[in-house]
C-alpha positions, 0 to 999 in steps of 0.5 A: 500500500502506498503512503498516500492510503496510509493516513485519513483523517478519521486515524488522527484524532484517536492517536492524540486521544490515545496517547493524550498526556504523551502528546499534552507534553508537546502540545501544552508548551507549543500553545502556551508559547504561541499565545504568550507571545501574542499577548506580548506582541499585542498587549492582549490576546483579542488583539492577538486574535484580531491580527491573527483574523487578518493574517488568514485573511491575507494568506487566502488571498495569497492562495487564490493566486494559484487559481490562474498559476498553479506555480504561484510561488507561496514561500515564506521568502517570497511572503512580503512580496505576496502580501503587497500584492495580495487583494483581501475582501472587505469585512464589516465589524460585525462580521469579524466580531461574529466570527471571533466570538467577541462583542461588537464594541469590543472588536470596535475598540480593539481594531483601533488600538491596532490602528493606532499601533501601525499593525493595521491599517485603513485603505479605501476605506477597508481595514487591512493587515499593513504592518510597518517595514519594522514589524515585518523583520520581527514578524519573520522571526517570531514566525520562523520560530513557530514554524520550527515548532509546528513541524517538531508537533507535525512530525510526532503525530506522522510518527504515530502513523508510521510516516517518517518525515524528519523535522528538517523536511517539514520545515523545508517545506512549511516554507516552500508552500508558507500560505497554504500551510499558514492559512490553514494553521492560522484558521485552526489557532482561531477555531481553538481560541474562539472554543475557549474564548466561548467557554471561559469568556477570557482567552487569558484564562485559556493561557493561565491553565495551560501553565498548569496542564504543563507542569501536570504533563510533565509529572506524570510517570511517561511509562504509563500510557495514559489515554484521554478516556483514562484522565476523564474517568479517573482523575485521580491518575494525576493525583500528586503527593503533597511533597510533590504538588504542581504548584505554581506563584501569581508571579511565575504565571506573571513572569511567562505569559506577560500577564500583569501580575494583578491580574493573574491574582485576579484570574488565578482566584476565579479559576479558585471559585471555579474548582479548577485550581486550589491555593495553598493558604501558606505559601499562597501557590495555586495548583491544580486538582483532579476535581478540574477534570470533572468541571463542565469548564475543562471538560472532555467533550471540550478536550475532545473537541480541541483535539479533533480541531488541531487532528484537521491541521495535522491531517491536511498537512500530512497529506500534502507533506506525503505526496511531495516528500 
C-alpha cells in the first residue's frame, strides 16, 4: 500500500486521544508559547486574535493566486512580496466580531488600538493587515520560530502513523508552500481560541491553565500510557503527593505569559471559585486538582473537541507533506 492510503483523517484524532498526556507534553508548551507571545506582541490576546483574523485573511488571498498559476510561488521568502500584492475582501465589524466570538464594541475598540499601533491599517476605506517595514523583520522571526515548532508537533503525530518525515523536511517545506500551510494553521489557532474564548469568556484564562496542564504533563510517570478516556474517568491518575504538588506563584504565571501580575491574582482566584485550581493558604501557590477534570469548564467533550480541531491541521498537512516528500 502506498503512503498516500496510509493516513485519513478519521486515524488522527484517536492517536492524540490515545496517547493524550504523551502528546499534552508537546502540545501544552507549543500553545502556551504561541499565545504568550501574542499577548506580548499585542498587549492582549483579542488583539492577538484580531491580527491573527487578518493574517488568514491575507494568506487566502495569497492562495487564490494559484487559481490562474498553479506555480504561484507561496514561500515564506517570497511572503512580503505576496502580501503587497495580495487583494483581501472587505469585512464589516460585525462580521469579524461574529466570527471571533467577541462583542461588537469590543472588536470596535480593539481594531483601533491596532490602528493606532501601525499593525493595521485603513485603505479605501477597508481595514487591512499593513504592518510597518519594522514589524515585518520581527514578524519573520517570531514566525520562523513557530514554524520550527509546528513541524517538531507535525512530525510526532506522522510518527504515530508510521510516516517518517524528519523535522528538517517539514520545515523545508512549511516554507516552500508558507500560505497554504499558514492559512490553514492560522484558521485552526482561531477555531481553538474562539472554543475557549466561548467557554471561559477570557482567552487569558485559556493561557493561565495551560501553565498548569504543563507542569501536570510533565509529572506524570511517561511509562504509563495514559489515554484521554483514562484522565476523564479517573482523575485521580494525576493525583500528586503533597511533597510533590504542581504548584505554581501569581508571579511565575506573571513572569511567562506577560500577564500583569494583578491580574493573574485576579484570574488565578476565579479559576479558585471555579474548582479548577486550589491555593495553598501558606505559601499562597495555586495548583491544580483532579476535581478540574470533572468541571463542565475543562471538560472532555471540550478536550475532545480541541483535539479533533488541531487532528484537521495535522491531517491536511500530512497529506500534502506525503505526496511531495
Amino acid at each position: 500500500m502506498s503512503k498516500d492510503h496510509s493516513i485519513i483523517l478519521e486515524d488522527i484524532k484517536p492517536k492524540i486521544l490515545g496517547n493524550f498526556v504523551e502528546y499534552a507534553k508537546i502540545f501544552t508548551p507549543f500553545q502556551s508559547n504561541f499565545l504568550c507571545g501574542l499577548y506580548k506582541r499585542y498587549k492582549c490576546l483579542d488583539n492577538g486574535t484580531l491580527v491573527l483574523y487578518f493574517a488568514k485573511k491575507t494568506h487566502q488571498a495569497i492562495l487564490r493566486k494559484t487559481d490562474y498559476d498553479l506555480n504561484y510561488n507561496l514561500s515564506f521568502e517570497k511572503f512580503w512580496d505576496n502580501h503587497s500584492e495580495a487583494i483581501t475582501a472587505p469585512t464589516t465589524i460585525m462580521s469579524i466580531a461574529k466570527d471571533l466570538n467577541l462583542p461588537k464594541e469590543t472588536t470596535r475598540r480593539k481594531l483601533a488600538e491596532l490602528i493606532e499601533q501601525r499593525i493595521l491599517n485603513k485603505k479605501n476605506k477597508s481595514i487591512l493587515w499593513l504592518p510597518s517595514d519594522d514589524y515585518k523583520k520581527y514578524y519573520n522571526d517570531f514566525v520562523g520560530e513557530e514554524i520550527k515548532s509546528m513541524a517538531r508537533l507535525t512530525k510526532y503525530v506522522a510518527d504515530k502513523s508510521a510516516l517518517n518525515f524528519t523535522t528538517d523536511e517539514i520545515v523545508v517545506e512549511y516554507k516552500k508552500r508558507f500560505s497554504f500551510y499558514w492559512f490553514h494553521f492560522l484558521d485552526t489557532q482561531l477555531k481553538w481560541m474562539k472554543m475557549w474564548k466561548k467557554q471561559f469568556s477570557d482567552l487569558e484564562v485559556a493561557l493561565i491553565f495551560l501553565q498548569f496542564a504543563i507542569l501536570l504533563s510533565s509529572k506524570i510517570d511517561p511509562k504509563k500510557k495514559t489515554s484521554h478516556t483514562n484522565l476523564f474517568t479517573t482523575p485521580t491518575i494525576i493525583t500528586i503527593p503533597i511533597t510533590e504538588k504542581v504548584s505554581v506563584s501569581a508571579t511565575s504565571v506573571s513572569d511567562i505569559t506577560g500577564i500583569p501580575r494583578a491580574t493573574c491574582i485576579r484570574k488565578l482566584n476565579l479559576m479558585t471559585k471555579q474548582k479548577i485550581l486550589e491555593q495553598d493558604l501558606k505559601n499562597k501557590r495555586y495548583y491544580i486538582i483532579p476535581e478540574a477534570f470533572n468541571n463542565n469548564l475543562v471538560s472532555k467533550e471540550l478536550t475532545e473537541q480541541a483535539s479533533q480541531i488541531f487532528s484537521e491541521f495535522y491531517f491536511v498537512s500530512i497529506k500534502a507533506l506525503n505526496s511531495r516528500i
